[in-house]
LUMVOFI-878778 format. One record per atom (N, C-alpha, C, CB): x, y, z. Coordinates in steps of 0.05 Angstrom, whole numbers, plus 5000, padded with zeros to 4 digits. Glycine has a CB too. Layout:
% LUMVOFI-878778
XYZ;...
//
This chain:
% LUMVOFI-878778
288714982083;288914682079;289114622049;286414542091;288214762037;287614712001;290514791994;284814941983;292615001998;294115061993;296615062007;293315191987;298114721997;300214652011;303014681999;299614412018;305314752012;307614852002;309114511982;309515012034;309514511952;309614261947;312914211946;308014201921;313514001960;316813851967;318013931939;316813431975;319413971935;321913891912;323213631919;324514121911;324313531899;325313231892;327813241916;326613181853;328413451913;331513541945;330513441967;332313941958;328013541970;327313601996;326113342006;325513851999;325113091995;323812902002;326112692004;321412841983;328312681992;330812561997;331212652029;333312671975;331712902039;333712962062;330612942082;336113342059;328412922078;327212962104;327212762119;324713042103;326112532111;326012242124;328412122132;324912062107;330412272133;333812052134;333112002169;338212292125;333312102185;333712092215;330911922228;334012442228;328412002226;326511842244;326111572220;323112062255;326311582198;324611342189;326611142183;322511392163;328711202179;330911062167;331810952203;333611312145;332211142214;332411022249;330010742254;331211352277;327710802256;325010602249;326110312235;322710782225;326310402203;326410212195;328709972198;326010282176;330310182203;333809922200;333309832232;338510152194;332209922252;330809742275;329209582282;330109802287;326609502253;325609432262;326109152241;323509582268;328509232213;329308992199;332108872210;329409052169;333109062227;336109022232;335808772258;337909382243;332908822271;332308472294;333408232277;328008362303;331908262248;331208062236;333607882225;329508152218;334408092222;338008022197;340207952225;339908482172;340708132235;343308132257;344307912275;342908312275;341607872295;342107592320;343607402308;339407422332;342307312276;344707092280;347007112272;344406882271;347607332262;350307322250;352407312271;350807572232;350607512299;352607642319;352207432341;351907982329;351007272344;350507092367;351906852358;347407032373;351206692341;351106422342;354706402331;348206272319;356806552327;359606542324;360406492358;361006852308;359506602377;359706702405;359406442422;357206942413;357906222414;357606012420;359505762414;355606012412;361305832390;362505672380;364905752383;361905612358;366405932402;368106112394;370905932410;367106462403;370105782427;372005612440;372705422424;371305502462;371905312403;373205032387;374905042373;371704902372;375304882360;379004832340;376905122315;380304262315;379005202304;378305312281;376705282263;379405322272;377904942255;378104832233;375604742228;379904642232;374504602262;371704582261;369604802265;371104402279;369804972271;368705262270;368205392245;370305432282;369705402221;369005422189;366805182184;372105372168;368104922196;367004842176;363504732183;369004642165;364204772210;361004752213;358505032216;360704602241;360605272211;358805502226;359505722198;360405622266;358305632169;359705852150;358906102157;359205832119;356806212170;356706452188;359206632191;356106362214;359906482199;362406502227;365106742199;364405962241;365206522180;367106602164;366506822143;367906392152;363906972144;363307082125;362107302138;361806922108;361707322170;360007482179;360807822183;359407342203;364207822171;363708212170;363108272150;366108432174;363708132125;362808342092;359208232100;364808152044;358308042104;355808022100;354508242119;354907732104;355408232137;353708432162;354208732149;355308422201;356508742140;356508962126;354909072102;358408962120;354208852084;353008812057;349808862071;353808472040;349108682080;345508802090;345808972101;343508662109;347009142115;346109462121;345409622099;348409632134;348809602083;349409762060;346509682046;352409672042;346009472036;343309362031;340509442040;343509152040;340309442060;338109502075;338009872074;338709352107;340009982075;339810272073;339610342048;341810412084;339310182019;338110312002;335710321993;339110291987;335709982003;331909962009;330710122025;330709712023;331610202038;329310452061;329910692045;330410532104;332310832031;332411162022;330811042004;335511362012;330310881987;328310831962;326010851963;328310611952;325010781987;322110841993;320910962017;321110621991;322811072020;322211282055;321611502031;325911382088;323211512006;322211791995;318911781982;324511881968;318511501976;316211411962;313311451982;316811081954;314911382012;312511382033;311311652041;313411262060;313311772031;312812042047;312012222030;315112162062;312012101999;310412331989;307812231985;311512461964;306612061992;304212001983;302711982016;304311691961;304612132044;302512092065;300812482057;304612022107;
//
């Protein structure tokens, strides 16, 4: 118990990618997503014109949905490495 094999800086990057990074972008990805992906779905029958201009969602929703992942996945490699060396 006293004598534990210690991570290299490599190794605390590649361990956490699959269960915690799975975890985390599930349990922030509720938070962020529904509305981007829902509330266009509702509006999706009307003139255009009124669809921009009442739903800016609507018009912005692939780079943004794109942007908080990209987002969100650097916040979790940033500190999935931080969590895991101090369990």
């Amino acid at each position: 118990m006293k004598h534990q094999p210690v991570l290299s800086r490599k190794d605390t990057k590649e361990i956490p990618k699959r269960e915690e990074v799975a975890v985390d972008i599930s349990r922030f990805g509720k938070q962020l997503l529904p509305p981007a992906t829902e509330a266009p779905t509702s509006q999706k029958f009307r003139r255009p014109s009124e669809n921009n201009r009442s739903n800016p969602v609507h018009r912005a929703r692939g780079p943004t949905k794109f942007l908080t992942f990209k987002f969100l996945k650097n916040v979790v490699f940033n500190f999935s490495s931080i969590i895991w060396t101090r369990k």
